[in-house]
C-alpha positions in Angstrom: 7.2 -5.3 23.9 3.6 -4.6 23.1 3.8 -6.1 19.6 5.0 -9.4 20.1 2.5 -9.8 23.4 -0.7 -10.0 20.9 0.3 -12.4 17.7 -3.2 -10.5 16.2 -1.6 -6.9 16.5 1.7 -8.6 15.2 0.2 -9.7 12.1 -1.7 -6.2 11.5 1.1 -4.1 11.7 3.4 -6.9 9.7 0.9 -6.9 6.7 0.3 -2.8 7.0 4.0 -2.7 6.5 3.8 -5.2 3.3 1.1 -3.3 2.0 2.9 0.4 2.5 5.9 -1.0 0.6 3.8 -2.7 -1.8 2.4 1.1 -2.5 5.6 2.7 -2.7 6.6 0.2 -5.4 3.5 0.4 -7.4 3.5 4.3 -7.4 7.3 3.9 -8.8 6.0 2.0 -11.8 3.4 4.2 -12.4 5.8 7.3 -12.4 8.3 5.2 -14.7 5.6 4.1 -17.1 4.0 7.9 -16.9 7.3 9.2 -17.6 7.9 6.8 -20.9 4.8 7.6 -22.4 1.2 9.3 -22.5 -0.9 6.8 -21.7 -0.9 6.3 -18.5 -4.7 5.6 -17.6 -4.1 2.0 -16.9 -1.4 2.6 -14.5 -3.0 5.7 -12.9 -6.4 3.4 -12.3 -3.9 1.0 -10.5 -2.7 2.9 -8.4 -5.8 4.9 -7.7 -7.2 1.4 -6.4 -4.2 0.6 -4.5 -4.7 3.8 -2.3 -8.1 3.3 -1.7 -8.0 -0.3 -0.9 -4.7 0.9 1.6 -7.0 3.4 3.2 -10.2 1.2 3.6 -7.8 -1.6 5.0 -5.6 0.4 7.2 -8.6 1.2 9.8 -6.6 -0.8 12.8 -6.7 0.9 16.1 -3.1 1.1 17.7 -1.3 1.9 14.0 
C-alpha cells in the first residue's frame, strides 16, 4: 500500500487522525459544558482555537 511505502506520509495521516478525534472530543465537552450552563466563552475560545490550529495544520498534500 501507498501508506506504509513513505514512513513521512504514515506519520501525517496517523497524527491527522489523532488530531480529528482529538476535535470531536473537544467539541463534545464544549456542547456538554454549553449545555450545563451559560458561560460557555472559555470552552467556545477552545474550541475556536482547536479548529483553526486543525485547519492551519492539516495543509498535507495526499489527505
Amino acid at each position: 500500500m501507498f501508506i506504509y511505502s513513505d514512513p513521512k506520509s504514515f506519520v501525517k495521516i496517523t497524527s491527522a487522525i489523532c488530531l480529528s478525534s482529538l476535535t470531536i472530543f473537544m467539541t463534545q465537552i464544549g456542547l456538554l459544558y454549553q449545555a450545563k450552563s451559560k458561560e460557555f466563552t472559555s470552552a467556545n475560545r477552545i474550541l475556536n482555537l482547536t479548529f483553526l490550529a486543525l485547519t492551519k495544520s492539516s495543509e498535507y498534500p495526499g489527505l
